[in-house]
matplotlib code that plots the C-alpha trace (Angstrom):
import matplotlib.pyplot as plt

x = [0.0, 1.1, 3.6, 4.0, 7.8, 9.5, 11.0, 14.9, 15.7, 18.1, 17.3, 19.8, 16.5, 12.9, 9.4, 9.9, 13.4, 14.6, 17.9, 16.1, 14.8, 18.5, 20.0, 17.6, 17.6, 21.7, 20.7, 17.9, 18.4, 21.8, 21.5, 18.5, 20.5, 23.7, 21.3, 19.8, 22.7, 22.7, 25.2, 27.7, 26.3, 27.4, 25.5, 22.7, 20.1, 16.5, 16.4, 13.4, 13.1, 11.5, 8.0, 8.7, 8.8, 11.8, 12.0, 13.9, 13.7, 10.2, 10.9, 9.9, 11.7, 9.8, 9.2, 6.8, 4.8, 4.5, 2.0, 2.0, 2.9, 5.9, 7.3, 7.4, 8.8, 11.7, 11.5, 14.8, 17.3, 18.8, 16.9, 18.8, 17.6, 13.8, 11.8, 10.7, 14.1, 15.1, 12.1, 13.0, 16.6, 15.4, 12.9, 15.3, 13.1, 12.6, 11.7, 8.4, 8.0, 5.0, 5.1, 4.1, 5.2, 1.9, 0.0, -3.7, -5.3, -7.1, -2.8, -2.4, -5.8, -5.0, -1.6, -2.3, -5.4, -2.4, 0.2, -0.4, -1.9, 1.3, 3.7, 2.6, 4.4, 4.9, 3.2, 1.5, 2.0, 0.0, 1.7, -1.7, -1.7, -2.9, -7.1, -7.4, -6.0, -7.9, -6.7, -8.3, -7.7, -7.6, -9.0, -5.5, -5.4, -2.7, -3.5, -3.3, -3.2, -5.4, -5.3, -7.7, -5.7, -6.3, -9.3, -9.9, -12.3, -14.4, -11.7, -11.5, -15.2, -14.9, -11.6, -12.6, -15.1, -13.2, -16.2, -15.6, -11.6, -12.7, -14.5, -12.8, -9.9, -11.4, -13.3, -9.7, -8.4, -11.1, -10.7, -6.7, -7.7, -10.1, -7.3, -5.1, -7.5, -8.5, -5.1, -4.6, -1.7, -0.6, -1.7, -0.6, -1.5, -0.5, -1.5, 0.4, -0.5, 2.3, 5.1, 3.9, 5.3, 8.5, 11.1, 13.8, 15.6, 14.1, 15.4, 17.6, 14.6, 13.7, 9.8, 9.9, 10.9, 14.7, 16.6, 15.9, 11.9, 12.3, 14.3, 12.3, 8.7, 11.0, 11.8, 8.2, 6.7, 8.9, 7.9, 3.9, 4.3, 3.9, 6.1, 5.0]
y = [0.0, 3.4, 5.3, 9.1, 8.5, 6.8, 3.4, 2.6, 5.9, 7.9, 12.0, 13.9, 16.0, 15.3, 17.5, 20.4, 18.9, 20.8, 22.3, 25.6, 25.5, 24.4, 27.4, 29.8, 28.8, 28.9, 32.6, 33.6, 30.6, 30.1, 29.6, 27.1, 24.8, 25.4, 24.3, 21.5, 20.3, 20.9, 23.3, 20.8, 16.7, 13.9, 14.2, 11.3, 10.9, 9.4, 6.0, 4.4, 1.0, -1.1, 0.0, 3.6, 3.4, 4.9, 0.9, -1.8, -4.2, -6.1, -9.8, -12.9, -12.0, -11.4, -8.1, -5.1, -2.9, 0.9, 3.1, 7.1, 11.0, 12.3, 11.4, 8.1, 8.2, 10.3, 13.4, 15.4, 12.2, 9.4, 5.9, 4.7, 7.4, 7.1, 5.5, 2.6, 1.6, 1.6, -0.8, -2.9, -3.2, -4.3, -6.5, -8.5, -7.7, -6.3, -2.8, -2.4, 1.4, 2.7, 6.0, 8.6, 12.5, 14.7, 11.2, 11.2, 8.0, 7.4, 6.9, 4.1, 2.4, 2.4, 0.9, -1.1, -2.8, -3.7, -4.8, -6.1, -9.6, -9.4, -8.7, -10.9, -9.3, -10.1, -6.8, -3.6, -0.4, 3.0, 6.6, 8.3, 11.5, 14.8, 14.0, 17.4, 15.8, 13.6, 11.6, 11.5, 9.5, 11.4, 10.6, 9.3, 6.8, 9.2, 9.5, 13.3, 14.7, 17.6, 19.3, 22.0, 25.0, 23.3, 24.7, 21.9, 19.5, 21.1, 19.7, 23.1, 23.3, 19.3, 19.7, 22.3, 20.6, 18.7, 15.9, 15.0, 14.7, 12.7, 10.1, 9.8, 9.2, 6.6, 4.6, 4.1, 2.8, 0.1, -0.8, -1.4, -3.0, -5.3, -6.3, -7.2, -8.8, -11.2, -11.9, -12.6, -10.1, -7.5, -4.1, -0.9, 2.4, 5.7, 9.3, 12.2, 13.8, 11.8, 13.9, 17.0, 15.6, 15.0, 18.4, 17.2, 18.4, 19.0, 17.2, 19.3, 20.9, 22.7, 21.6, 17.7, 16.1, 15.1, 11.8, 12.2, 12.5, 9.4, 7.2, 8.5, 7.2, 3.6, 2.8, 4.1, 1.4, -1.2, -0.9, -1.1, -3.8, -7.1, -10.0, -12.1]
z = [0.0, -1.0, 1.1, 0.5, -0.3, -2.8, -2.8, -2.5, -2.1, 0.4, 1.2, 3.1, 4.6, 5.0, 5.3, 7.7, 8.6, 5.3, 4.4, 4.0, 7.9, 8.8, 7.2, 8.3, 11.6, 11.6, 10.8, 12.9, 15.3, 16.3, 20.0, 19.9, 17.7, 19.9, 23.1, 20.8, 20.3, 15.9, 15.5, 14.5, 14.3, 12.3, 9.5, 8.6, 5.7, 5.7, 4.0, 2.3, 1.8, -1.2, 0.2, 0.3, 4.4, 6.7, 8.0, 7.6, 4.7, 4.9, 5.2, 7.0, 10.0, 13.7, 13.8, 15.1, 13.3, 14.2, 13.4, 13.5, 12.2, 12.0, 15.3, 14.8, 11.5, 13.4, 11.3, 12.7, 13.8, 12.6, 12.3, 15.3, 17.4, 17.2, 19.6, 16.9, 16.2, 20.1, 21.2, 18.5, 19.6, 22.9, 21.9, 19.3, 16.5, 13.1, 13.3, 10.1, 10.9, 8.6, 10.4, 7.7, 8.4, 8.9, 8.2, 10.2, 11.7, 8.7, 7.5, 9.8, 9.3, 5.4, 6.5, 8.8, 6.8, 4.5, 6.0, 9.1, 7.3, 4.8, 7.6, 10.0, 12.9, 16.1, 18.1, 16.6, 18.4, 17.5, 18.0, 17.6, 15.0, 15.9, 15.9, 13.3, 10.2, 7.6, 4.5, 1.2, -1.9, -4.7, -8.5, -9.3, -6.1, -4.4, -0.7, 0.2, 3.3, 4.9, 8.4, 9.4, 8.0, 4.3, 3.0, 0.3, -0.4, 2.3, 4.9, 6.8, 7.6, 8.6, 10.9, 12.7, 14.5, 17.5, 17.4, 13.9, 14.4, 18.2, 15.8, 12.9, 15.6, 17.8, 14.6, 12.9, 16.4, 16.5, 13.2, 13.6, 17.1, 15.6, 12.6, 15.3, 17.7, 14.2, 13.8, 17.4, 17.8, 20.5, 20.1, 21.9, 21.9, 23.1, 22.7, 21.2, 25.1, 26.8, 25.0, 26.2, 29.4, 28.5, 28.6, 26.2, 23.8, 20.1, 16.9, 14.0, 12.8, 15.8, 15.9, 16.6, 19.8, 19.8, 21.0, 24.6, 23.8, 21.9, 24.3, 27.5, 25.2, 24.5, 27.6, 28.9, 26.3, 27.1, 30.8, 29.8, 26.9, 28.3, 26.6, 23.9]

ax = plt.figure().add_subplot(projection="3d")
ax.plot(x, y, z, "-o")
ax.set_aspect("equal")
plt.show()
């Protein structure tokens, strides 16, 4: 099933993690990335597998399958910093991240819907997205993504009502429940509202949360997941 990024490929930047925002934050932003710890960093680059997905290889290994936005996808760090990749280490599995950047639930429904029964794997765990963004497929089978500052399609008027992004939210998490509970498989969840929690430092672009955001939320899921 369709990711928004193209196969076999390797970018040196990604969405708002841009070399644009990098330069212009060098100019306008030099002690944040100083405190951030960006000003100088071993460089790293965003690789996509076969599928299109920042992931390992798919194969017939164990592994578990992630779900989410741009967090879990690790927008701003390298692979081997994000929280995926770390609960993966420590569970001695494959790491099958499908996290899409500025993907909605109706994202991880799609993907989940596809490649949970292909993938077979071992646990599924859900980052939730932000409840205001919605997914459409367009005429040409792209999926496109819309958040309540997008006026088309009529997905302003429908986004900024919180009841219709509270629904649209908890129906897609019962339908990727039910997909796992069919396929007898371990499902997890947690909400975008834990981070807010965590004081860490931000990744390179200055926006996402950075390593220490990402190995406090691994080593928080590894304490709640139980073993399989």
């Amino acid at each position: 099933m369709q990711s928004i990024y193209p196969p076999n490929e390797t970018w040196l930047w990604c969405q708002k993690d841009s070399e644009a925002r990098y330069q212009l934050n060098r100019a306008e932003r030099a002690d944040d990335l100083w405190k951030h710890g960006w000003w100088n960093y071993d460089p790293f680059d965003y690789h996509f597998n076969s599928a299109g997905f920042r992931s390992d290889e798919f194969d017939h290994r164990p592994g578990t399958l992630y779900l989410g936005c741009s967090f879990t996808q690790g927008i701003g760090l390298p692979y081997h910093d994000t929280w995926a990749r770390m609960v993966s280490d420590a569970l001695g599995t494959a790491c099958w991240n499908l996290g899409q950047g500025g993907g909605s639930m109706d994202t991880c429904f799609r993907l989940a819907e596809h490649w949970i029964p292909r993938l077979k794997p071992t646990r599924v765990m859900l980052m939730s997205t932000i409840p205001a963004r919605l997914e459409l497929i367009d005429a040409d089978g792209v999926p496109r993504m819309y958040s309540a500052n997008d006026a088309s399609f009529g997905a302003r008027e429908w986004l900024s009502h919180s009841e219709n992004g509270r629904l649209n939210h908890l129906k897609n998490r019962w339908a990727i429940q039910q997909i796992c509970d069919q396929k007898h498989i371990p499902f997890h969840e947690w909400s975008m509202g834990c981070l807010s929690q965590i004081k860490s430092l931000l990744a390179r672009d200055l926006t996402h949360p950075g390593k220490t955001a990402h190995k406090m939320f691994a080593e928080r899921v590894l304490r709640e997941i139980k073993p399989v």
